[in-house]
C-alpha positions as CSV (number, residue, x, y, z in Angstrom):
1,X,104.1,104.6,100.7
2,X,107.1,107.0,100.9
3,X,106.6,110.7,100.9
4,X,109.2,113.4,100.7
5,X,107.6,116.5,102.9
6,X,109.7,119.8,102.8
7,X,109.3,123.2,102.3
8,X,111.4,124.7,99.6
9,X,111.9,128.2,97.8
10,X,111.6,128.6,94.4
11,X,115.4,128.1,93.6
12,X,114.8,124.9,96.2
13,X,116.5,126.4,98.7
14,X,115.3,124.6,102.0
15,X,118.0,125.2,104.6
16,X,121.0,127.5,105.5
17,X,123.4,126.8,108.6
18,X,121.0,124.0,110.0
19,X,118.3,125.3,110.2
20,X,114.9,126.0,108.1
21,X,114.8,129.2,106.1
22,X,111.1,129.8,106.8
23,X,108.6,129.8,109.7
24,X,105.1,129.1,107.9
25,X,103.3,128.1,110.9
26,X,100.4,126.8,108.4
27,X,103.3,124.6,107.1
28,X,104.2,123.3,110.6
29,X,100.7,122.5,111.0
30,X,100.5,120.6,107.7
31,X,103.6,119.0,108.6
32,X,102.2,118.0,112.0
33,X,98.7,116.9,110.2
34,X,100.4,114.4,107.7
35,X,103.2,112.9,109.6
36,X,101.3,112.3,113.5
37,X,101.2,108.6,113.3
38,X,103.0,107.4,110.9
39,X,107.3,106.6,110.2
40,X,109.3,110.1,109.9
41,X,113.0,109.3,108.9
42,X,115.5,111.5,108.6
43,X,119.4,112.4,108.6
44,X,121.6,112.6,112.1
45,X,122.2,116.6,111.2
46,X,118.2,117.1,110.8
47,X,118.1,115.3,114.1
48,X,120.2,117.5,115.9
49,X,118.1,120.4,114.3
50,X,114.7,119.8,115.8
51,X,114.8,122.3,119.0
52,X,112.8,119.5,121.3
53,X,114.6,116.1,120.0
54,X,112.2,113.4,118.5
55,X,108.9,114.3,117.6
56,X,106.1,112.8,119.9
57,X,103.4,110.4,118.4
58,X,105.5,109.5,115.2
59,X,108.3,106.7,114.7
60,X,111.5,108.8,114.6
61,X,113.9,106.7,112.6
62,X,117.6,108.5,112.0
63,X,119.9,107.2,109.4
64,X,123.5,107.8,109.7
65,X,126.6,105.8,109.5
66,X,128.0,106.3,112.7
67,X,125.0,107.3,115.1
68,X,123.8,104.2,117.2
69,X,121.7,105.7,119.4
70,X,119.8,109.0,120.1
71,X,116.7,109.5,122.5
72,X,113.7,108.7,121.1
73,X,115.1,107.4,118.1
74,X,115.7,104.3,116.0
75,X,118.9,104.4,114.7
76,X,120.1,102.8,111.0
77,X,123.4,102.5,109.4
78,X,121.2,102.6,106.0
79,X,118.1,102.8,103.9
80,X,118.0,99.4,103.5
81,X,118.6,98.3,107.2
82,X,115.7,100.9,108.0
83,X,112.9,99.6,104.9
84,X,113.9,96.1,106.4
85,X,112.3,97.2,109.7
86,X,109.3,98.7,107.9
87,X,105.6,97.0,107.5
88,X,104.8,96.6,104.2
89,X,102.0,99.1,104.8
90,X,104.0,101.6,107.0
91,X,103.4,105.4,105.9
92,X,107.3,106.7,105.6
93,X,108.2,110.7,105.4
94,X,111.7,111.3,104.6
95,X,111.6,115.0,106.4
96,X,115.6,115.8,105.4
97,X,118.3,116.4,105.2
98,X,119.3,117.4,101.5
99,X,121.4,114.7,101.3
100,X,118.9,112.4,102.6
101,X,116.4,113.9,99.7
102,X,119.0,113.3,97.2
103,X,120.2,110.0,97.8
104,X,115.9,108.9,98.2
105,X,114.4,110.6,95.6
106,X,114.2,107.9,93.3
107,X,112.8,105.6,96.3
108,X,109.8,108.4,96.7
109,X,106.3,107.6,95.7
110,X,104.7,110.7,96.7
111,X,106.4,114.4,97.1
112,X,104.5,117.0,99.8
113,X,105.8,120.1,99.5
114,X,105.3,124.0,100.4
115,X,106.4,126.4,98.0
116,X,107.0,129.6,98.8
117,X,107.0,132.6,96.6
118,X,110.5,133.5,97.7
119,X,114.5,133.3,96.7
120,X,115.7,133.4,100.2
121,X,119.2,135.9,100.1
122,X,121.2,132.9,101.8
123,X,121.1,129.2,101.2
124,X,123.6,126.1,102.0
125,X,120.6,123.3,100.9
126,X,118.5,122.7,98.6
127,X,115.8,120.5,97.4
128,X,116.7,117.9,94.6
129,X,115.1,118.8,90.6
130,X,111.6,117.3,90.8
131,X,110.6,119.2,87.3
132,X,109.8,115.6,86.5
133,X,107.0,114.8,88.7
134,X,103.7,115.4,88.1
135,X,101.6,118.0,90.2
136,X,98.2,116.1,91.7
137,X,97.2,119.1,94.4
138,X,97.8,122.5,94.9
139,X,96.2,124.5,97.4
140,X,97.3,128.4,97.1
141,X,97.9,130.9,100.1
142,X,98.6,134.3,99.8
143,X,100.6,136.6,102.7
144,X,99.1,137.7,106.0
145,X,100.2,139.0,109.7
146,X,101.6,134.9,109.9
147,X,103.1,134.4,106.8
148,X,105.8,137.3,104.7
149,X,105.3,135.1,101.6
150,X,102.5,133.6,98.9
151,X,102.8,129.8,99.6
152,X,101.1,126.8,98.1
153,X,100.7,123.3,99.4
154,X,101.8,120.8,96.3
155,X,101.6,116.9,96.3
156,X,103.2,115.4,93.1
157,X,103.8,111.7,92.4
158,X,106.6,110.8,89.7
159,X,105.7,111.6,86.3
């Protein structure tokens, strides 16, 4: 199965210089929950932004055109390079970049996303339109000492 996992604001805003707009440590945690042991794939640039390198107890895959190695990583010049080295039943999340989201969102089975109640005041990336996909779980949070903004947990599979 492939799932999309991001957390976007509600103009889809999910990045500005690099880095992540918001720190939802209930979001890292779901993050953490879903992806440990299974394929996470993502963009050289999203790489570079994780502050330890690749993330332990997951298959880090990086897709990039001119990237052939990076610690802890596999390395693929494209999508179809990485699906080929894929198990038929290998859980995939495609964790970013945009561009990455944009090019793959017609390749996604499954979208898991956090919400927030938010329009962040600066934003360089955002989330593709997935108005089209149908919502199958949402789990509501409101704000506490942890976390400035309402969030929700959504899954949603294409419509």
């Amino acid at each position: 199965m492939i799932n999309m996992i991001a957390a976007v604001a509600r103009n889809r805003a999910i990045g500005f210089q690099n880095k992540l707009i918001y720190w939802l440590p209930n979001d890292l945690k779901r993050f953490k929950q879903l992806t440990t042991g299974h394929t996470i794939v993502m963009g050289r640039r999203t790489f570079e932004s994780l502050p330890k390198g690749a993330l332990p107890n997951r298959r880090n895959c990086v897709l990039s055109a001119t990237v052939r190695e990076l610690p802890g990583c596999e390395c693929f010049p494209a999508w179809e390079a990485f699906v080929a080295s894929c198990r038929p039943d290998e859980d995939i999340y495609i964790i970013g970049g945009a561009s990455l989201y944009s090019a793959l969102i017609d390749k996604a089975d499954r979208l898991c996303l956090t919400e927030i109640d938010d329009t962040p005041a600066e934003a360089d990336t955002f989330f593709p339109d997935y108005s089209g996909w149908k919502e199958v779980a949402r789990e509501d949070h409101e704000p506490d000492e942890r976390h400035a903004h309402a969030y929700s947990f959504a899954d949603y599979v294409r419509g």
